[in-house]
C-alpha positions in Angstrom: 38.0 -71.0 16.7 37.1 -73.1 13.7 37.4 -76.6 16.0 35.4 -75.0 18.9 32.5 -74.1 16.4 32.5 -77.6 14.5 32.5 -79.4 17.9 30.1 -76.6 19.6 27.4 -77.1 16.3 28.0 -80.3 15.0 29.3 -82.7 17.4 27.4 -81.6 20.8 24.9 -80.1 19.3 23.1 -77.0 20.5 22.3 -77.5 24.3 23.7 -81.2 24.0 21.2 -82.2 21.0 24.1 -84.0 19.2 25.2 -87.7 19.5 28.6 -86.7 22.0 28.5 -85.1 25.5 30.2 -81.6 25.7 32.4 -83.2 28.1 34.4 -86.0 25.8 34.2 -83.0 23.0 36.6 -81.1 25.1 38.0 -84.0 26.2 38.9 -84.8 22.7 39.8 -80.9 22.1 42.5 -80.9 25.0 44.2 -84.5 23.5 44.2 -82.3 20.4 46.2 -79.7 22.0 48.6 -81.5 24.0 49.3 -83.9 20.1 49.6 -80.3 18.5 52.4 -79.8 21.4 53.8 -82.9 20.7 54.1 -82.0 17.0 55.6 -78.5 17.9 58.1 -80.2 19.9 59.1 -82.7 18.2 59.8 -81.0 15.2 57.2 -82.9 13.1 54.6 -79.5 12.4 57.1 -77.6 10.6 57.5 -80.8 8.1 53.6 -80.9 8.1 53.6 -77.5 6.8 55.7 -78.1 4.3 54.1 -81.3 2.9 50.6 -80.1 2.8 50.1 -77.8 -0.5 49.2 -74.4 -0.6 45.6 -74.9 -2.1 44.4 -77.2 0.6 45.7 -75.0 3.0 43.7 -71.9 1.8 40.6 -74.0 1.2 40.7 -74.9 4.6 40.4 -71.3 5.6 37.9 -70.8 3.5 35.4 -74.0 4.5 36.0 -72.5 7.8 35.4 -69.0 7.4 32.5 -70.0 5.4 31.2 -71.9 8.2 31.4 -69.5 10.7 29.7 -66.8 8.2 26.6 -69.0 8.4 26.4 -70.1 11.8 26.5 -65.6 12.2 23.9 -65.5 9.6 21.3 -67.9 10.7 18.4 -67.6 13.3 19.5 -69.7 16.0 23.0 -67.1 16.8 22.9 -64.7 14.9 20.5 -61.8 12.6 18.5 -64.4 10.9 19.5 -63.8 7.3 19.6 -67.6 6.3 17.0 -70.0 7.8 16.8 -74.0 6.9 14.5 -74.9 4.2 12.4 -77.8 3.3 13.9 -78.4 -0.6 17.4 -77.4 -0.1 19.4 -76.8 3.8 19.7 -72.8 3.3 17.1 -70.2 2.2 16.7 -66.2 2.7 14.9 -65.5 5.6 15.0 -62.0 7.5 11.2 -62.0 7.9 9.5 -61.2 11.2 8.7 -64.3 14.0 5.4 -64.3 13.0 6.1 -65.4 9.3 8.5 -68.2 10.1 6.5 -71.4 8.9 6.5 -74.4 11.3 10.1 -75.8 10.4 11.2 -72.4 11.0 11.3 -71.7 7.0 10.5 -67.9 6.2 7.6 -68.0 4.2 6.5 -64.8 3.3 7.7 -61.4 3.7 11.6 -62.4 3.2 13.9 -60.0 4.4 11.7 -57.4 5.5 12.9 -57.8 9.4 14.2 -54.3 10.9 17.0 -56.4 12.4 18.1 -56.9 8.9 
């Protein structure tokens, strides 16, 4: 799920905004799965889990997880918690549609959404 959502949000870009079709994306995602095949096969991912260490492993995860929490969390797919902001990329938001500022940056009434 994590390669779906990094090639569905960052590579292709919500409705095809990005700079690669949908269509070489999955393109690219089947390859992936026939190599990760090949590996299973061949012997080779059973080595590769044993060479890679345990920490980058579990920050892997982690990045991950932590990407998929805030693609839940912002406006575009989810309740709105986090919006974009113009000093840093993530701010509070949860305010009502009619408070979100041009670039879609909550300012006033944060968090006082009753979808929140």
């Amino acid at each position: 799920m994590g390669l779906n959502a990094y090639f569905t949000y960052q590579v292709v870009g919500i409705k095809g905004t990005g700079s690669i079709g949908y269509r070489l994306a999955l393109t690219a995602v089947f390859i992936e799965g026939w190599i990760f095949i090949i590996l299973a096969l061949t012997g080779m991912r059973h080595w590769l889990v044993k060479v890679i260490p345990a920490s980058i492993k579990l920050a892997s995860g982690v990045g991950i997880g932590l990407f998929l929490t805030l693609i839940g969390m912002s406006y575009s797919s989810g309740i709105g918690i986090i919006t974009g902001a113009v000093s840093t990329p993530l701010a509070i938001g949860g305010c009502p549609a009619e408070y979100l500022g041009r670039n879609g940056e909550c300012t006033d009434n944060i968090l006082t959404n009753p979808k929140v």
